[in-house]
Short mmCIF file of the C-alpha atoms (twelve columns), coordinates in Angstrom:
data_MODEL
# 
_entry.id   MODEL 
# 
loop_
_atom_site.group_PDB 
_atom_site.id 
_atom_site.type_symbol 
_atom_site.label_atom_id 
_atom_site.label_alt_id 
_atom_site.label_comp_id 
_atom_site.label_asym_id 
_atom_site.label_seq_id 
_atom_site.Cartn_x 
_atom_site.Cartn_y 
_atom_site.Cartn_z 
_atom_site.pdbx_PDB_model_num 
ATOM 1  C CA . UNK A 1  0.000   0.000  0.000   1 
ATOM 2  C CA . UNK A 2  0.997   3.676  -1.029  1 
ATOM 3  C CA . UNK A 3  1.769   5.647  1.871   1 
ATOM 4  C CA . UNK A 4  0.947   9.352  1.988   1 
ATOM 5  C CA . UNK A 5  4.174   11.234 3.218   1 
ATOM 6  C CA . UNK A 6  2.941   15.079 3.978   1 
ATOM 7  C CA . UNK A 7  3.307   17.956 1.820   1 
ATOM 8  C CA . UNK A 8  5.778   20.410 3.331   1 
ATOM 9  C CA . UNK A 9  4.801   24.385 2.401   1 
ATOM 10 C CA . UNK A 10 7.529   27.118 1.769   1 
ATOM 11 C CA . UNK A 11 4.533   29.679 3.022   1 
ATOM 12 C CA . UNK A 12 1.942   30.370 5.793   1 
ATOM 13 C CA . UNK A 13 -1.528  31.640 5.332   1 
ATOM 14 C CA . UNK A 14 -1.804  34.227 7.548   1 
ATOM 15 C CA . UNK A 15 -5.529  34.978 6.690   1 
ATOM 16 C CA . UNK A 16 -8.196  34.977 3.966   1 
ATOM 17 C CA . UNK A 17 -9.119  38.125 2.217   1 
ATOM 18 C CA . UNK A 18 -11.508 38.504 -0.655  1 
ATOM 19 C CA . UNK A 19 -8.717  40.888 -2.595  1 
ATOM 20 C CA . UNK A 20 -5.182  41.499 -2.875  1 
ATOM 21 C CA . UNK A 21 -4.025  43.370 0.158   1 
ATOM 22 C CA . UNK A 22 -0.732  45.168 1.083   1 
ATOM 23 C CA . UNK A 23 0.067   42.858 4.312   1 
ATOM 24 C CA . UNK A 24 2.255   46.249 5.591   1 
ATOM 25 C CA . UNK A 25 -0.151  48.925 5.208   1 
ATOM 26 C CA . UNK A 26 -3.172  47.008 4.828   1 
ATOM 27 C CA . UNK A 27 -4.136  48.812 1.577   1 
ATOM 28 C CA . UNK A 28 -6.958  46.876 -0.105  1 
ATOM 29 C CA . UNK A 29 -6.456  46.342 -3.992  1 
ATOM 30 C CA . UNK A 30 -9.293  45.901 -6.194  1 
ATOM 31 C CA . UNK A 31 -8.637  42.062 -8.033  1 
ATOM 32 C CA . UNK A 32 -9.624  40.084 -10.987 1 
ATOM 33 C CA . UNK A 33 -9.102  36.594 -11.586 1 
ATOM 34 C CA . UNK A 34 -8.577  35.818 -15.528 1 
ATOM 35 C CA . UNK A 35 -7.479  33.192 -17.715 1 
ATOM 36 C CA . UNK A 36 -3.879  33.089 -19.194 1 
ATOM 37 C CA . UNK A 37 -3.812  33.544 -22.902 1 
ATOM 38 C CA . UNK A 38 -0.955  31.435 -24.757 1 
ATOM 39 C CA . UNK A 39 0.283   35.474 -26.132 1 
ATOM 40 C CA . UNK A 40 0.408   36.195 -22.430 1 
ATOM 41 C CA . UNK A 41 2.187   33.331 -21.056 1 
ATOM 42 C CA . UNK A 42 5.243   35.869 -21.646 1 
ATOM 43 C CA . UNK A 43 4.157   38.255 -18.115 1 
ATOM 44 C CA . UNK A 44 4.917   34.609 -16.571 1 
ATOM 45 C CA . UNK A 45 8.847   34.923 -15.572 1 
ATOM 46 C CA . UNK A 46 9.853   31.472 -14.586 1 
ATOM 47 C CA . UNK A 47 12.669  32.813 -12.288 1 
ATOM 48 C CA . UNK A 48 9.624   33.976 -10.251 1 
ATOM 49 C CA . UNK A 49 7.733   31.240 -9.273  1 
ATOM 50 C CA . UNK A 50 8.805   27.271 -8.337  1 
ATOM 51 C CA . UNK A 51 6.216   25.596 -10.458 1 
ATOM 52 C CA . UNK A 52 7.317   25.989 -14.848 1 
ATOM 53 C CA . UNK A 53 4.055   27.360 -15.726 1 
ATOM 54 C CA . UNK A 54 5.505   27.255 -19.569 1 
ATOM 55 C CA . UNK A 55 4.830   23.503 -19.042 1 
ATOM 56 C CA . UNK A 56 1.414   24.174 -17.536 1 
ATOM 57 C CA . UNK A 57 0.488   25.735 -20.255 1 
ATOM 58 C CA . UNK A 58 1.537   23.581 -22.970 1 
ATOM 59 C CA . UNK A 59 -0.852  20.959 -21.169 1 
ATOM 60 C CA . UNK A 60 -3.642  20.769 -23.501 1 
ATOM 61 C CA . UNK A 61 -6.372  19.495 -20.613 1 
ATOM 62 C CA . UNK A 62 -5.465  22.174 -18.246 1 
ATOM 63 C CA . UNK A 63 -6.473  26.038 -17.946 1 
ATOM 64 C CA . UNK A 64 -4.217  28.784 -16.166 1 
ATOM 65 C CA . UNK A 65 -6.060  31.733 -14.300 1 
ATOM 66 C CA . UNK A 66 -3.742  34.602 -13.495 1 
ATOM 67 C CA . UNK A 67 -4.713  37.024 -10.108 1 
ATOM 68 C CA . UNK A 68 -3.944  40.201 -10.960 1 
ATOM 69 C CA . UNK A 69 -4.697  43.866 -9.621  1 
ATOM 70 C CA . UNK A 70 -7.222  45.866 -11.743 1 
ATOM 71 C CA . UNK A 71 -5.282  48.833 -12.274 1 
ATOM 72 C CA . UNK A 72 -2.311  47.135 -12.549 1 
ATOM 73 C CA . UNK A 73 -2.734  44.029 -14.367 1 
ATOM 74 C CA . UNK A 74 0.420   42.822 -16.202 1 
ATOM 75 C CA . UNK A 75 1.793   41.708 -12.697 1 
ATOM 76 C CA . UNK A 76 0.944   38.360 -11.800 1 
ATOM 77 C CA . UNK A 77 0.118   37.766 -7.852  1 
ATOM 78 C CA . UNK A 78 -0.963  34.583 -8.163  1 
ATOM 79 C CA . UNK A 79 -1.282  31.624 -10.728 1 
ATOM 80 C CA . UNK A 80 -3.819  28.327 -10.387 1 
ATOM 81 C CA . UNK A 81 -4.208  25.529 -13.101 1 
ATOM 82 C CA . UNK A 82 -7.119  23.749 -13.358 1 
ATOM 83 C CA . UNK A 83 -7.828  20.268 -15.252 1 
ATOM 84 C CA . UNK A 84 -11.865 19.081 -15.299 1 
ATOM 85 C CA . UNK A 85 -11.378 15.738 -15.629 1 
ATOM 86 C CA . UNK A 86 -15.294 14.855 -16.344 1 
ATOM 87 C CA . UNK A 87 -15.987 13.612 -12.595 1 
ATOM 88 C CA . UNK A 88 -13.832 15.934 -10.895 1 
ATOM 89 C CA . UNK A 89 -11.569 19.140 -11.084 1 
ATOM 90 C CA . UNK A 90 -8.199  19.141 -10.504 1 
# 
């Protein structure tokens, strides 16, 4: 039998907000969640994140959504990918 070792995390959660907020000043920052475009994957600068999301995106079954700030949208706070593999999301 497999056994499930845990999944360390290289960051703490220090609360849930519904927007982007400045964790300093508090300064709220209005957000919108939007799919990556293959002409966009170029904002994504692999030096900044752990994951290659140029492989991500190459996956054909799986869709990138970017969180970004509304007046300031070509930088990228946050990245998901998402698979729907017909009887559950991944």
């Amino acid at each position: 039998m497999k056994q499930n070792l845990p999944i360390q995390l290289d960051f703490e959660v220090d609360k849930l907000t519904n927007s982007i907020e400045n964790a300093t000043t508090g300064e709220i920052f209005h957000t919108e969640i939007t799919k990556v475009t293959a002409k966009q994957n170029r904002q994504i600068n692999k030096a900044d994140w752990l994951l290659d999301w140029h492989l991500e995106l190459k996956e054909k079954n799986r869709d990138i959504y970017k969180l970004t700030t509304l007046h300031n949208p070509t930088v990228i706070h946050g990245l998901i990918s998402i698979s729907d593999n017909h009887d559950h999301i991944l």
